[in-house]
GULOTI-73921 format. One record per residue: z, x, y of N, C-alpha, C in turn; residue number from 0. Coordinates in steps of 0.2 Angstrom, whole numbers. Last residue first. Layout:
BEGIN
- Z; X; Y; Z; X; Y; Z; X; Y; NUM $
...
END
This chain:
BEGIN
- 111; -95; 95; 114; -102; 91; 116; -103; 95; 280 $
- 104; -86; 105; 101; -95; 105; 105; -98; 98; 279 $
- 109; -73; 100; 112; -75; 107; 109; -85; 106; 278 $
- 104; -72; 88; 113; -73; 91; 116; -76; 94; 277 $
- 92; -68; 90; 93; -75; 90; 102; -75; 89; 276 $
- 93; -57; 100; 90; -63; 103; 92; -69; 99; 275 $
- 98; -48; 92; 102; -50; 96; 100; -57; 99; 274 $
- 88; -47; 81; 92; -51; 80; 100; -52; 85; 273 $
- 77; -42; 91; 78; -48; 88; 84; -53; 84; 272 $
- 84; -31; 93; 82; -34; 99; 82; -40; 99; 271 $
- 84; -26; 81; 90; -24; 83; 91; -30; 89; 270 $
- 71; -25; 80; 72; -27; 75; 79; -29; 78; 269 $
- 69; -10; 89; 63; -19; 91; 69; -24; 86; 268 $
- 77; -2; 83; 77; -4; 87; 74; -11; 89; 267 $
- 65; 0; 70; 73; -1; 69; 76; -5; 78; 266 $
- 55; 4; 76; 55; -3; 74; 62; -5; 74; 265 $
- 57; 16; 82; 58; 11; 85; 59; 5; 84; 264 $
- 60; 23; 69; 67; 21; 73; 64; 19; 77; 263 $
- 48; 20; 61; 54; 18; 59; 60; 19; 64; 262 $
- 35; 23; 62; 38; 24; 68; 44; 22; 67; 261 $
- 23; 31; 53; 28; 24; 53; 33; 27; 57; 260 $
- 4; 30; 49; 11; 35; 53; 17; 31; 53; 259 $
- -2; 29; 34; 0; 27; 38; 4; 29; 41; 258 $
- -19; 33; 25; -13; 36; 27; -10; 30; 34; 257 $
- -27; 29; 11; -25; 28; 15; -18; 30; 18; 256 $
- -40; 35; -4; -31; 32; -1; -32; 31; 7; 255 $
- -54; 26; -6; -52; 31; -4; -45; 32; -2; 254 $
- -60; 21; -24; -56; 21; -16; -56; 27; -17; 253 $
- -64; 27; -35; -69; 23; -32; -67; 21; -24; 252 $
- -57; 44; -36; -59; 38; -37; -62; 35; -34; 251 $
- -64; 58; -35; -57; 57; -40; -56; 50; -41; 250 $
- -74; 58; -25; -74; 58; -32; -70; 57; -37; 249 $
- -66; 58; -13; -73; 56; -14; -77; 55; -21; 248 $
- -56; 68; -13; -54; 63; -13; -62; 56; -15; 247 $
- -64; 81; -13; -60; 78; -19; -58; 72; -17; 246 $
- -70; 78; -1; -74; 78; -3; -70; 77; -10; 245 $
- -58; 66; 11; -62; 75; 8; -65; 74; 1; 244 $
- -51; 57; 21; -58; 58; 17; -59; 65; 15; 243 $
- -38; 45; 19; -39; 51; 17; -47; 52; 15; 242 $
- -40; 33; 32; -41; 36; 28; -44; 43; 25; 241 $
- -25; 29; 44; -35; 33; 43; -34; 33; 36; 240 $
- -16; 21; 58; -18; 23; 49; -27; 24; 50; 239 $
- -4; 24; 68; -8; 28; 65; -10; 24; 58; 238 $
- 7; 15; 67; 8; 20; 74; 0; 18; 72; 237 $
- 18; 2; 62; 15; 7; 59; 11; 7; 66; 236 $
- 28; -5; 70; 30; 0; 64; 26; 2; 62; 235 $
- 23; -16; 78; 23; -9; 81; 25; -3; 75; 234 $
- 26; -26; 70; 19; -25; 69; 20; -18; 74; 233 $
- 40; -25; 60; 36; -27; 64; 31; -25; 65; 232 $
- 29; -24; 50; 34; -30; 52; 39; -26; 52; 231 $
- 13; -18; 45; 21; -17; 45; 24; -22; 47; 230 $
- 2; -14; 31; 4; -17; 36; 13; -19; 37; 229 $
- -11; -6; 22; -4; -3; 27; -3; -10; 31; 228 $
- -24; -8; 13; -23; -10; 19; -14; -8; 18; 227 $
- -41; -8; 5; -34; -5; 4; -28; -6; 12; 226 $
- -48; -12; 9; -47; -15; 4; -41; -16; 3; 225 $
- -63; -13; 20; -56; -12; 21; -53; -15; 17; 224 $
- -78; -8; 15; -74; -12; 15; -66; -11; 14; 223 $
- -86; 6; 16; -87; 0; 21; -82; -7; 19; 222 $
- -88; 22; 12; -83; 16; 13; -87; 12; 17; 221 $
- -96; 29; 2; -99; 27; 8; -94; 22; 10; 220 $
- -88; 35; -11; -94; 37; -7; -97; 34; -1; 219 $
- -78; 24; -11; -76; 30; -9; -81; 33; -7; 218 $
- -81; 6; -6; -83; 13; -9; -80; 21; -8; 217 $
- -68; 6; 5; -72; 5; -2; -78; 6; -3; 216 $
- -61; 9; 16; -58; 13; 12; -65; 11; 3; 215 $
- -61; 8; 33; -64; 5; 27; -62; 10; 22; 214 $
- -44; -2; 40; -51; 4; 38; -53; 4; 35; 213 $
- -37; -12; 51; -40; -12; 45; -47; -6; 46; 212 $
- -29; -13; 63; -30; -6; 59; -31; -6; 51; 211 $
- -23; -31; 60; -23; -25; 62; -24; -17; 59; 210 $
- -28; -41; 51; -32; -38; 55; -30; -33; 59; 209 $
- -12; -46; 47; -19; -42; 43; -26; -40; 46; 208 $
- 1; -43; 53; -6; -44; 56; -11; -40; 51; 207 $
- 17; -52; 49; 11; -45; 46; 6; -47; 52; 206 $
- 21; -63; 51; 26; -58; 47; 21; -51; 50; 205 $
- 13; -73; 54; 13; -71; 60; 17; -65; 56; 204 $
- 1; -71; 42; 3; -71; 49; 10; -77; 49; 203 $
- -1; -69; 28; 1; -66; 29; 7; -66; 38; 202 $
- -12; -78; 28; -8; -83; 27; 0; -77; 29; 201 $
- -24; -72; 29; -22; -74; 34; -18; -77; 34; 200 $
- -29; -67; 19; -23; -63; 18; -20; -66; 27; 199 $
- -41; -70; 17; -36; -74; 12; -30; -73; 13; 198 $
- -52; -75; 31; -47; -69; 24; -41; -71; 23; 197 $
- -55; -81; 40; -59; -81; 36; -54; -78; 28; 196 $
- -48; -78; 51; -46; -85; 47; -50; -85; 41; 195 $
- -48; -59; 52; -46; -66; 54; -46; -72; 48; 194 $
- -57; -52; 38; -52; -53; 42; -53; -58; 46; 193 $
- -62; -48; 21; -61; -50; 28; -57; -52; 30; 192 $
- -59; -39; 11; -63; -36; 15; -64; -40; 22; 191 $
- -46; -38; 0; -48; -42; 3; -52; -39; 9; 190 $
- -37; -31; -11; -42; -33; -12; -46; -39; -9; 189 $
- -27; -23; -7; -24; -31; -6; -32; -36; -8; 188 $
- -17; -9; -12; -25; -13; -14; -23; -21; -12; 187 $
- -5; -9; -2; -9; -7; -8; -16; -11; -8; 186 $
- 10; -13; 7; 5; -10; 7; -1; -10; 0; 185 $
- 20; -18; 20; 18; -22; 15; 11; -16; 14; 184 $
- 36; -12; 28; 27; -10; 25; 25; -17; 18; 183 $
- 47; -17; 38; 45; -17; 33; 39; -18; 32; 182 $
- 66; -16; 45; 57; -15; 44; 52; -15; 39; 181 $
- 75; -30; 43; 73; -23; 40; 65; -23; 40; 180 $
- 78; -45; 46; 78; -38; 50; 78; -31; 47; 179 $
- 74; -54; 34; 68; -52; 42; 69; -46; 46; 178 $
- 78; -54; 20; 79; -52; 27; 75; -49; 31; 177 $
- 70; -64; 13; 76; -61; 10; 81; -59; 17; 176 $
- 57; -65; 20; 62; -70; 22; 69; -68; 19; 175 $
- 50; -57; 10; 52; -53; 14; 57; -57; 19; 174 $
- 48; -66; -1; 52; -59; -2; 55; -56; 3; 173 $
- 41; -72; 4; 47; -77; 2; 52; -72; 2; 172 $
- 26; -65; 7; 33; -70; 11; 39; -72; 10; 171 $
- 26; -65; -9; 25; -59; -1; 32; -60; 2; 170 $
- 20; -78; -10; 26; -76; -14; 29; -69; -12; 169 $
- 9; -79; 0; 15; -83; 0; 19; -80; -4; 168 $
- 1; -70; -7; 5; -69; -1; 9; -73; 1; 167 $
- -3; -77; -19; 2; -72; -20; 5; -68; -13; 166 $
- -10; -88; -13; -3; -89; -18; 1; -83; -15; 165 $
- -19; -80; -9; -18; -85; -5; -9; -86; -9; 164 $
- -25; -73; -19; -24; -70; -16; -18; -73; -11; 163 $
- -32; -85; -29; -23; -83; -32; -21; -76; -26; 162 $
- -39; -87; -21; -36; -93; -19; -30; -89; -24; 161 $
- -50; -78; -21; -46; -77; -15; -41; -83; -18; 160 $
- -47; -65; -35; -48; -71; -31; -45; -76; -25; 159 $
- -42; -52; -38; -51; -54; -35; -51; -60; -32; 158 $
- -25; -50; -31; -28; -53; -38; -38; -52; -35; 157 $
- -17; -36; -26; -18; -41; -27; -24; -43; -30; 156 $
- -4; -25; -27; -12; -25; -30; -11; -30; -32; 155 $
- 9; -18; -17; 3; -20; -22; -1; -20; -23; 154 $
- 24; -15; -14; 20; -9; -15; 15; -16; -22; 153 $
- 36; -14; 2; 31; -19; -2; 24; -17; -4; 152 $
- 49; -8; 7; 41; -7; 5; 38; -12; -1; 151 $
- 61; -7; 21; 58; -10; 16; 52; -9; 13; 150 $
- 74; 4; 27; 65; 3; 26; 64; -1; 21; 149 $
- 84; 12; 37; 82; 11; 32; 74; 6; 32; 148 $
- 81; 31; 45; 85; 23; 42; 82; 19; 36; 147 $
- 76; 43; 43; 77; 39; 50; 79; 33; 51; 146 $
- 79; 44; 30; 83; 49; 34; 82; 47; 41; 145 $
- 79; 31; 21; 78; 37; 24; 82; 38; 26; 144 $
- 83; 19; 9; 87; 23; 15; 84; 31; 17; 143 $
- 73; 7; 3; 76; 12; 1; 80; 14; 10; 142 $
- 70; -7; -5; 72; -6; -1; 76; 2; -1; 141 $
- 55; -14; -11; 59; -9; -14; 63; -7; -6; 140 $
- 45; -23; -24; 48; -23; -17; 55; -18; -16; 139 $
- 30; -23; -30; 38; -19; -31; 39; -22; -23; 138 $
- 21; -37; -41; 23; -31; -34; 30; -28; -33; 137 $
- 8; -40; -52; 13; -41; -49; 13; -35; -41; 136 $
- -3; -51; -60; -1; -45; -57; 6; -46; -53; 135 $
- -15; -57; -70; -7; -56; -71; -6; -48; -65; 134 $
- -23; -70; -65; -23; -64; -67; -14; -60; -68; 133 $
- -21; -82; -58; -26; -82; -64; -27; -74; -69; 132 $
- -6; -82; -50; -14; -82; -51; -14; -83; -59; 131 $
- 9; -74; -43; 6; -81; -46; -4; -79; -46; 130 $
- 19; -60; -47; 13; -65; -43; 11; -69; -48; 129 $
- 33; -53; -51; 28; -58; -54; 24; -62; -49; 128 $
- 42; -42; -44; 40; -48; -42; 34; -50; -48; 127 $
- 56; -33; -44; 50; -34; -47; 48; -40; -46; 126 $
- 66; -25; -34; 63; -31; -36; 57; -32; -37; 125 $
- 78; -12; -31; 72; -14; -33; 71; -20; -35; 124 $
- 87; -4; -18; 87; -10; -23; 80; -10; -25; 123 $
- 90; 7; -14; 97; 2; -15; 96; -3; -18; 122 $
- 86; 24; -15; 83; 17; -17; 91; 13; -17; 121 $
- 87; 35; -3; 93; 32; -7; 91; 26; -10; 120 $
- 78; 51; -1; 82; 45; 1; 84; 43; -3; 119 $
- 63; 59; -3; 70; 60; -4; 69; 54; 1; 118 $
- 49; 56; -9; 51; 61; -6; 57; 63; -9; 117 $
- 42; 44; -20; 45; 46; -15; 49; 52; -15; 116 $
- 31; 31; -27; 31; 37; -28; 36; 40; -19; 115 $
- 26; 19; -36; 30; 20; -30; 33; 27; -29; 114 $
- 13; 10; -44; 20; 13; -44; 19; 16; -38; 113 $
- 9; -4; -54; 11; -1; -46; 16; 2; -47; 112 $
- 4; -9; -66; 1; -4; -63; 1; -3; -57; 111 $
- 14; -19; -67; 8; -21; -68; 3; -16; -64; 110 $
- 27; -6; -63; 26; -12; -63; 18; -15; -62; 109 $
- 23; 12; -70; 22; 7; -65; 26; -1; -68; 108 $
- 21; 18; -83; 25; 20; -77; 26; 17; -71; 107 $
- 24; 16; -101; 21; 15; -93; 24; 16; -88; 106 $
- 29; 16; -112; 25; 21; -110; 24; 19; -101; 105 $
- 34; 2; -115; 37; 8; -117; 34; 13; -112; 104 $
- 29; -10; -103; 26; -6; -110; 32; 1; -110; 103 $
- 32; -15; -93; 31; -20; -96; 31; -17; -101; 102 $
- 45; -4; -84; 39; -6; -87; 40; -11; -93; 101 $
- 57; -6; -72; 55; -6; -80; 50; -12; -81; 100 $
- 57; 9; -61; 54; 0; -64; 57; 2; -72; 99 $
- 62; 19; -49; 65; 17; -55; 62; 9; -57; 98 $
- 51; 28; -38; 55; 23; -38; 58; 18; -45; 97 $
- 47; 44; -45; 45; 39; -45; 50; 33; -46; 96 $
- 45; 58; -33; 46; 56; -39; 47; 48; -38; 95 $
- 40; 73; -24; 38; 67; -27; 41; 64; -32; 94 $
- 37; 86; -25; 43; 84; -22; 45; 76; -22; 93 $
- 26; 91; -29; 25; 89; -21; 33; 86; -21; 92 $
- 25; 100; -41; 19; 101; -34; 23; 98; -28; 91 $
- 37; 89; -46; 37; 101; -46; 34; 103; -41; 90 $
- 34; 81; -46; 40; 81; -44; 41; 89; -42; 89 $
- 21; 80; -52; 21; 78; -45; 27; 80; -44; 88 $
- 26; 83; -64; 21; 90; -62; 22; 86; -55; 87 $
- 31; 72; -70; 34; 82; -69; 30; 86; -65; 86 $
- 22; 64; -70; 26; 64; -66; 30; 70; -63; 85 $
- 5; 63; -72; 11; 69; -73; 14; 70; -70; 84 $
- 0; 48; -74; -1; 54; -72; 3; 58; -72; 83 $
- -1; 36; -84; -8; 41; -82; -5; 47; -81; 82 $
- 8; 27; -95; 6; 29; -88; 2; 36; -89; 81 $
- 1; 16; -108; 1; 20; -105; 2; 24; -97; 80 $
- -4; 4; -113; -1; 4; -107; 1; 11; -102; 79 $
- -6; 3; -127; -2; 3; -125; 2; 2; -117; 78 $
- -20; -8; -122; -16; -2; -128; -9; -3; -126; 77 $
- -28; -6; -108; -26; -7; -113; -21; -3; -117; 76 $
- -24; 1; -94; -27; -6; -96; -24; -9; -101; 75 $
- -14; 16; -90; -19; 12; -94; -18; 4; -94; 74 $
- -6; 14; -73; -7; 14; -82; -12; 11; -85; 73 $
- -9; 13; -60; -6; 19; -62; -4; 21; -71; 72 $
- -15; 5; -50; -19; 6; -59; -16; 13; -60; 71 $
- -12; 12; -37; -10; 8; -41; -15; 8; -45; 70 $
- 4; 18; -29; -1; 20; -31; -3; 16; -38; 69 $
- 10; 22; -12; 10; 18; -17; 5; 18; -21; 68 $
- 21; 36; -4; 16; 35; -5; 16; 27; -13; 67 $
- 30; 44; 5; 30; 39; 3; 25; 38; -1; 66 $
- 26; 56; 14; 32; 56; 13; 36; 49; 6; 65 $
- 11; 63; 7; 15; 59; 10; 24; 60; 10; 64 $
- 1; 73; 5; 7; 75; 8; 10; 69; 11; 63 $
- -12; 74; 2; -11; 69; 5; -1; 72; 10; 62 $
- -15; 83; -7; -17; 83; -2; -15; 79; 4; 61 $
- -8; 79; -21; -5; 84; -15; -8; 84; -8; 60 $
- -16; 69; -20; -10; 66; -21; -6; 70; -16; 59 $
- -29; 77; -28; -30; 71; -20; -21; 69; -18; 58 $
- -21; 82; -38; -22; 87; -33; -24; 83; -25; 57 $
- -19; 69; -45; -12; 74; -43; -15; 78; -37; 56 $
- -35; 68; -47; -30; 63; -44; -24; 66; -40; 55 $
- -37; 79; -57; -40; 77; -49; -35; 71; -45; 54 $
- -29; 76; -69; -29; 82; -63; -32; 83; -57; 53 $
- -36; 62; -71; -28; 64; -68; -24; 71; -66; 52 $
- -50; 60; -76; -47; 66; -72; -41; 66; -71; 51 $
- -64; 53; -84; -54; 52; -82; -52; 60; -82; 50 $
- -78; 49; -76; -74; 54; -79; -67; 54; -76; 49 $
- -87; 44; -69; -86; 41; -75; -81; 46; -79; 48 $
- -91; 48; -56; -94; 53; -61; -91; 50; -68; 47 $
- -78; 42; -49; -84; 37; -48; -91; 43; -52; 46 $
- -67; 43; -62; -67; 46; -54; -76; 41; -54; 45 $
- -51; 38; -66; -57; 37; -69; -61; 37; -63; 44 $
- -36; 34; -63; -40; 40; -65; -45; 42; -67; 43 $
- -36; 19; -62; -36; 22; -70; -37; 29; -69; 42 $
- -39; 20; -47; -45; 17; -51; -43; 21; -60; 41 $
- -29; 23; -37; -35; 28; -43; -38; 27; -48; 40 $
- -28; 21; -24; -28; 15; -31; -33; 20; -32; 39 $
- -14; 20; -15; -23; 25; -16; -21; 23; -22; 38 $
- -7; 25; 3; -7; 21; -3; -15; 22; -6; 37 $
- 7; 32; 8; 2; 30; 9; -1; 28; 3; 36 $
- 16; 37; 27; 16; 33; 21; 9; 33; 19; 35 $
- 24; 50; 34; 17; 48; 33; 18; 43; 26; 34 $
- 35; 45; 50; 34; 46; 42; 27; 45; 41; 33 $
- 34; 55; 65; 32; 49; 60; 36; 51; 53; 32 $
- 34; 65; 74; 39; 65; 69; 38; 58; 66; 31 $
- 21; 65; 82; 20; 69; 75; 28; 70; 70; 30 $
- 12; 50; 82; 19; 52; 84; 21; 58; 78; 29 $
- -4; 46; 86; -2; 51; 83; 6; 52; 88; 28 $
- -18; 38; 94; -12; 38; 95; -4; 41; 89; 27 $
- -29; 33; 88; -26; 40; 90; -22; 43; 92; 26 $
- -32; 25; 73; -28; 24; 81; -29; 32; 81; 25 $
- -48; 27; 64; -39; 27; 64; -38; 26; 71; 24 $
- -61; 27; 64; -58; 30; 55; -49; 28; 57; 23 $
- -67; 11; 70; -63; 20; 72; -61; 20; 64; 22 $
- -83; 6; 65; -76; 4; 66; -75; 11; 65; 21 $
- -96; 6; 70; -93; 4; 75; -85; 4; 75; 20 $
- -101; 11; 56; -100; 17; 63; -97; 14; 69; 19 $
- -99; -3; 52; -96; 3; 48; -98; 10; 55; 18 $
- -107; -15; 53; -101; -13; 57; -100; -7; 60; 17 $
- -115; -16; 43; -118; -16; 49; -114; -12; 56; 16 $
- -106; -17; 33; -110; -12; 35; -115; -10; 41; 15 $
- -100; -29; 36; -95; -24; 36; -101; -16; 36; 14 $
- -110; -39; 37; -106; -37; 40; -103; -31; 43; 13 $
- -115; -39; 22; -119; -35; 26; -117; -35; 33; 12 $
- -101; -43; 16; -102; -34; 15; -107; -32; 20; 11 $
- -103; -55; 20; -96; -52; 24; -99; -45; 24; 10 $
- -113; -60; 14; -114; -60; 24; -108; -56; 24; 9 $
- -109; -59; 1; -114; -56; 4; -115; -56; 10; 8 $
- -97; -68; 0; -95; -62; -1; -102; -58; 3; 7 $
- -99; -80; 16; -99; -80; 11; -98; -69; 6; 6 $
- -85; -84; 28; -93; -82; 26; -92; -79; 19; 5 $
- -73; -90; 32; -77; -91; 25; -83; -88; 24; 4 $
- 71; 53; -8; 66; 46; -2; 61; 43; -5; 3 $
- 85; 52; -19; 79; 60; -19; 75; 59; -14; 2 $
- 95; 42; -29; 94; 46; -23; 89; 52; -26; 1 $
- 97; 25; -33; 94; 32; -35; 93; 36; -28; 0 $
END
């Protein structure tokens, strides 16, 4: 397709105590980055208990990603229904949506992840089935910018740490396919800790989930890093902040997240590596 272990209460009184000690983002800005970026709009249903998906689209423009992954992009129930107005992202922002086939006639997402992009040349989609106690999955999506190409791994993982722990090992196995393409793991990873303690440790040495973890949850008062961007190689993503404006604080319970991606270094680093192992068979 072408177009581009402490316990949960010590961790949050943690993470609040934290909360002015941790930077909104690196400062380090490459202004020909790509902006990727990712923002679980909670069903479009804003923290005033009111479904808006015109507020949503508007937080979406604001954003101006070149990328962007976006999750409980369909109803719960029922039919399944997708939420938001594709036509109208493709008309506002030039945006449209990486080809799945939904579980449901109506729906726009894989287990409500969907993958929204620019321009480029998707070469392959893989819908992943995660393992747990809850039914979720993940897109893995190799597409070809314009700065090269680019692997995106677009999720939303389970509440529980131990189907959390499963589902990054099944992560891994995706991303083993080919270790030499750069590549974003990104989305609601619904995980607030970091180092040995976090579920999401099993993600190392591929990823650093403790790297440029922001606080993205509660949208009104962020204090736990939910939502997370992470690259492989680990120099691939430059910059990540969270989108904070006042639409974006009401539209829903997260806040999105922006990430700079430095794709022709990476490309290069990646180049490094696979001459390195070449050269040791």
């Amino acid at each position: 397709m072408r177009h581009t272990r402490p316990s949960v209460s010590a961790s949050i009184l943690a993470a609040v105590r934290n909360r002015n000690k941790r930077p909104v983002g690196i400062t380090r800005v490459v202004r020909n980055d790509l902006l990727i970026a990712s923002y679980n709009v909670h069903k479009c249903v804003g923290i005033d208990k009111k479904f808006d998906p015109d507020r949503v689209a508007h937080v979406i423009g604001e954003i101006g990603a070149d990328v962007i992954a976006i999750q409980e992009a369909d109803k719960r129930f029922g039919e399944r229904t997708g939420l938001l107005d594709l036509a109208r992202l493709h008309r506002e922002n030039s945006l449209v949506p990486v080809p799945v086939t939904s579980l449901y006639p109506k729906g726009h997402g894989w287990h409500g992840n969907l993958l929204l992009f620019r321009e480029g040349v998707v070469r392959r989609v893989q819908q992943l089935v995660l393992p747990g106690l809850e039914p979720r999955g993940a897109l893995v999506v190799d597409i070809d910018l314009e700065a090269g190409p680019l692997r995106i791994i677009a999720a939303h993982l389970g509440l529980l740490r131990h189907s959390r722990q499963q589902q990054s090992e099944a992560i891994l196995n995706a991303v083993k396919a080919d270790p030499s393409r750069p590549t974003l793991l990104l989305g609601d990873l619904n995980e607030w800790r970091v180092g040995k303690g976090s579920s999401l440790h099993f993600l190392r040495p591929v990823f650093d989930p403790a790297k440029n973890a922001v606080p993205s949850f509660p949208s009104r008062f962020p204090v736990l890093a939910l939502d997370r961007v992470l690259g492989h190689p680990h120099s691939l993503v430059t910059t990540i902040e969270v989108h904070d404006t006042p639409l974006a604080r009401v539209a829903s319970d997260h806040l999105p997240i922006k990430a700079y991606v430095d794709l022709k270094s990476a490309l290069a680093e990646t180049e490094e590596i696979k001459d390195r192992a070449s050269l040791a068979r």
